[in-house]
N, C-alpha and C positions, 0 to 999 in steps of 0.2 A: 855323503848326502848328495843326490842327485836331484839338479834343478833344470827344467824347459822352460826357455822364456821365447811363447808366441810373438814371431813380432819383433826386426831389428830397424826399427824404427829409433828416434832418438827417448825415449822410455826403455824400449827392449836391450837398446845399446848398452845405455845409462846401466840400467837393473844388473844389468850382467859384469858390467866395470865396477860398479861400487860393491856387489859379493863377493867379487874375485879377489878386490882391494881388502876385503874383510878379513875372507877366506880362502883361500890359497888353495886349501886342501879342497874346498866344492869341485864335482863333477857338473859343469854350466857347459849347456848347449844353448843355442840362440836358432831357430828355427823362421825363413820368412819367406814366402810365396813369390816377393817380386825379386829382380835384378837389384847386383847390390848399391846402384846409382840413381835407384830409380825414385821420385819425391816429387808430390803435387803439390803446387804453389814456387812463392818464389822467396820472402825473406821471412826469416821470425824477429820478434821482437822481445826485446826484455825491457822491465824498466830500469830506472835509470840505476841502480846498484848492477846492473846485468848479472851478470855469475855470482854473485859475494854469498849467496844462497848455499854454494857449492863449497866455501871456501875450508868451511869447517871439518870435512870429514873429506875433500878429495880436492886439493889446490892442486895438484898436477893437472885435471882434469879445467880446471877455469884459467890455469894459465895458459893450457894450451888452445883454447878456444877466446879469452879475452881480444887477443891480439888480432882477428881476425873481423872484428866488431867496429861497422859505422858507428858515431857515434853523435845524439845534438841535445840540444838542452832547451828547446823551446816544443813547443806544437803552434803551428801556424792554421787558423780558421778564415776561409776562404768565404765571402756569404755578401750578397747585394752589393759585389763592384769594391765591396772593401776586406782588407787583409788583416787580421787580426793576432797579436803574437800572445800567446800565453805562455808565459816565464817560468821556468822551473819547474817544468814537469819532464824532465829528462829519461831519455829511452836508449838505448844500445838495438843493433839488428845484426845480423848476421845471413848470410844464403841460406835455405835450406839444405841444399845437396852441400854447401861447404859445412858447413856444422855434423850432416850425414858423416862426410869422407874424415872428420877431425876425431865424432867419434868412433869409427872404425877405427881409425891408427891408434886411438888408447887402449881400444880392446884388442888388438892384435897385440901390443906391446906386454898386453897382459895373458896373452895365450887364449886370445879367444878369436874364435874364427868360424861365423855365422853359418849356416847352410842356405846357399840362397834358392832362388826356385824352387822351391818344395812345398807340396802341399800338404796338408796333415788330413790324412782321411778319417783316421779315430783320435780325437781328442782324448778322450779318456781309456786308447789303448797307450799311452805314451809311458816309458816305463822313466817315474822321474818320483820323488818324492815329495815336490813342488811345483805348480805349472803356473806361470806369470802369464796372465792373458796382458800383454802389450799392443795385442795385433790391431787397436783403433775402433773404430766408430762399427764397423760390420765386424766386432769381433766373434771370431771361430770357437774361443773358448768362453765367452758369456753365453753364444748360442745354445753349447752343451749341457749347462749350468741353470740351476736356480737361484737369481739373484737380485729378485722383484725386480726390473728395470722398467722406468716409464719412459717414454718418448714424445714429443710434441715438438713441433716447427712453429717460427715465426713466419710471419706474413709475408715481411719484402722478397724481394728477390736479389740477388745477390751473385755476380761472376767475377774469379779471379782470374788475373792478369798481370803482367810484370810488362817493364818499359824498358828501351833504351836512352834512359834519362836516370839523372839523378837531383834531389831533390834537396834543400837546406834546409831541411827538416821535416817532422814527421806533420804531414797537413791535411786538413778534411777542407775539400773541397765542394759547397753547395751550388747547384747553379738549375735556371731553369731553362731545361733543351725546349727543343721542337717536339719531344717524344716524353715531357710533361718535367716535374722536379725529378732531378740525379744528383746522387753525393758518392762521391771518390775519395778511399781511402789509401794515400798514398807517398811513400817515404821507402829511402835508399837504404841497399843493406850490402853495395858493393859496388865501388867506381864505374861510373856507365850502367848501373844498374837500378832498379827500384819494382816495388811491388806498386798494385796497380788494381783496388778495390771497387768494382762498381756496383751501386746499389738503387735500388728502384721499389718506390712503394707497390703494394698488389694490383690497386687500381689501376697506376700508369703501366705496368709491365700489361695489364690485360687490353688496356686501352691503345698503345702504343704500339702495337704490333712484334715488339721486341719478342717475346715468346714464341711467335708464328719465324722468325727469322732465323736457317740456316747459322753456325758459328762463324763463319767469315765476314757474312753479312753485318751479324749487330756488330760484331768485332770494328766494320767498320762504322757502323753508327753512333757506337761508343768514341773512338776515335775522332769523329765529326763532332759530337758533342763536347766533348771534352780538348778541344783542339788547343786554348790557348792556354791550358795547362800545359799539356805536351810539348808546344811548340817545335811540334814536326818528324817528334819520336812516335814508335810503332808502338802497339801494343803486340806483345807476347803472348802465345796461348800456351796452356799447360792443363789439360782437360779443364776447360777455363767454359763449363756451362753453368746456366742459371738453375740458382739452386734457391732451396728457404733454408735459413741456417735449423740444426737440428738441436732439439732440448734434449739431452741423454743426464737420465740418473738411476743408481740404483739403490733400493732400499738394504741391499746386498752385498758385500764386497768379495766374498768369499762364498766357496764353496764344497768342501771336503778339503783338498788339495791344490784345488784353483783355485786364483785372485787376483784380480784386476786393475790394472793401474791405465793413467791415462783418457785416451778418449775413450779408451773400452769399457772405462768406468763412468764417467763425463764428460761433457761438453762445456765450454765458456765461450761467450761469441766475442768474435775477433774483435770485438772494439774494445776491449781492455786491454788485449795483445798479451795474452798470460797464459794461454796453453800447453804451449812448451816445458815452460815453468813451472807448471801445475803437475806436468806428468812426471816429471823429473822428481818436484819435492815429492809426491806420493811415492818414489821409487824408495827415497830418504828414509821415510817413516814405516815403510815397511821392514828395509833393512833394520832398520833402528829396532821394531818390535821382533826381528828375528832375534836381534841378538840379548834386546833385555828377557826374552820367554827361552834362553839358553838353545835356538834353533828347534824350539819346538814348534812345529807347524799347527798342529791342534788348539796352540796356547796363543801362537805368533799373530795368527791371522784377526781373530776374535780383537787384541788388541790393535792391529793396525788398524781395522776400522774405527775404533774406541778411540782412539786418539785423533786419528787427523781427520774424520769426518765433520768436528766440528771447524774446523777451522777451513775447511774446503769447503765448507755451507754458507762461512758469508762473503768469501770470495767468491763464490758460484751465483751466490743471491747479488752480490753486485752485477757480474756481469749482464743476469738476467734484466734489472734492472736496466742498464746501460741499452741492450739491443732491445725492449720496450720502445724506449727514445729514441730508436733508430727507428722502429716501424713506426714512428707519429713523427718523422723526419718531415713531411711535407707541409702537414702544421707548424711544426718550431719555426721555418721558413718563412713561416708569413711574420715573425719577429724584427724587429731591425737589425741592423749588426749586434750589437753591443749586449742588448739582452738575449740574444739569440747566444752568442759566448756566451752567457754566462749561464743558459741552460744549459747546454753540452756539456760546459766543466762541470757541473755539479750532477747530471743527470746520472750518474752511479750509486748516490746518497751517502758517499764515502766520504766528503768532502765540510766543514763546518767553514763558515764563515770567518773563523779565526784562524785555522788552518790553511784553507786557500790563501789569506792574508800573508801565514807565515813562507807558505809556497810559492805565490805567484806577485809579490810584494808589486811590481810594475801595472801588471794586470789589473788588478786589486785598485791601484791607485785612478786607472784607466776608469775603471767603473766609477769612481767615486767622480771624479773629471765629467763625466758623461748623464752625472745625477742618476745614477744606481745605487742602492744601497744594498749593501749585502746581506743583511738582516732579511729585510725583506721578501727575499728570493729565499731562501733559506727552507 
């Protein structure tokens, strides 16, 4: 059986370690247009089990990336002069390019060895019995494909960035600049290191001139704004322009021979910190229905949607949820600290008042201390 996985991304990688791990005997190529080091942005995040997701069907593969994982147990809310800790909501991060280079070394280990810089002129001239579209958000093999996909942007705007700083945990910073409200999404994922999230509602990016600004420029505007976060560290660019995050779903997963994992399939906005993870478990459940439909791809694929579509739909629906609350970020602001937390915890609707209780026990009490009632909010 011959398999082409678009895209060695960490999905593409993934896809092609967990077959190979399956099946020995598979024919797996990995095909991917850029250089093999090459990765925009700067940490991913998992939450707080990081890898355990992995554990079940490939532990070689989470021990070898566990160890290399920041790790804290708080999220820190930064908002009107006060600093706010919320307890037990525990994350793991990692580089991007180190997670890239950890899983190359599993796939080499396993005989697999990418084709880099390549581009694929005919998708559907590829002679494979399977084609994984891995290759992300412009992907080359959804293009080719019928796979109802819908698309919509949120409002704010949004440029990533990484620091030479590191951070004691994963923290959302609100503040209001010269250049209107700004919130910084920002937490370490490697000694002297950290990513470096800025965001800006429609109106102020239109108002503020940040739009009309050269990337060096706002680079350093953001920078000025942001200064006593930093405390004197740079910000890092990494094609780090203002975007709107993008809504990607398809009513489709499949189509003949092609199938889609990842962002080529969907999108979840970074404020849940679950994409990586997402793209990886759809790698999971695909292998999985290869191998319960006995590697029949006609049978296989029908079933991988059947299966994990549901459950990618209310982890999708939260996130949706989640970056909602990020575009009425400048309203939550005008809340005082305390209830202003305790929008943001809850603002995914994943969250019950007994369960934040059982999760953020401090927190929780914090509210109760400050005459909030969790019910309430609810």
């Amino acid at each position: 059986m011959k398999v082409t996985i678009v895209g060695a991304g960490p999905a593409g990688l993934y896809a092609a370690i967990l077959l190979k791990r399956t099946r020995s005997d598979l024919d797996i190529s990995v095909i991917e247009q850029n250089t093999s080091n090459a990765t925009f942005g700067f940490g991913v995040v998992f939450s707080d089990d990081a890898l355990a997701f992995l554990r079940k069907d490939d532990p070689e593969t989470a021990d070898l990336i566990e160890p290399h994982m920041a790790r804290w147990s708080d999220i820190h809310l930064a908002h009107k002069g006060e600093r706010i800790v919320i307890d037990g909501i525990g994350f793991a991060g990692i580089g991007r390019l180190e997670l890239l280079l950890l899983l190359q070394e599993r796939a080499a280990a396993l005989g697999i060895h990418p084709s880099y810089e390549t581009r694929i002129d005919d998708v559907d001239a590829l002679d494979a019995d399977l084609i994984i579209g891995a290759d992300g958000l412009n992907s080359q093999v959804r293009a080719t494909g019928s796979f109802d996909e819908a698309m919509s942007y949120q409002t704010n705007r949004f440029v990533w960035y990484g620091t030479n700083r590191e951070f004691d945990a994963l923290t959302q910073t609100f503040i209001d600049s010269r250049y209107g409200p700004m919130n910084a999404h920002h937490y370490s994922y490697a000694p002297g290191r950290a990513t470096f999230i800025i965001e800006v509602a429609e109106e102020t990016f239109k108002q503020s001139g940040l739009g009309e600004m050269a990337e060096p420029d706002y680079r350093a505007a953001c920078e000025e704004a942001f200064a006593d976060v930093l405390e004197g560290a740079h910000l890092v660019e990494n094609n780090s322009h203002w975007r709107q995050f993008p809504n990607l779903s398809c009513g489709r997963w499949h189509d003949g021979k092609k199938v889609l994992v990842g962002d080529a399939l969907h999108t979840a906005h970074f404020s849940i910190g679950s994409g990586t993870r997402l793209a990886m478990e759809d790698v999971i459940a695909l292998v999985e229905a290869l191998k319960a439909k006995d590697w029949s791809v006609d049978q296989a694929l029908p079933a991988y949607q059947a299966t994990r579509a549901p459950v990618l739909a209310k982890l999708v629906s939260a996130a949706r949820t989640s970056s909602d609350w990020y575009d009425d970020f400048e309203q939550h602001m005008q809340l005082d600290p305390w209830p202003f937390a305790l929008s943001y915890i809850l603002r995914a609707g994943r969250l019950s008042p007994d369960r934040l209780r059982r999760l953020s026990p401090q927190f929780a009490a914090k509210l109760t201390q400050n005459g909030i009632a969790l019910e309430d909010a609810a």
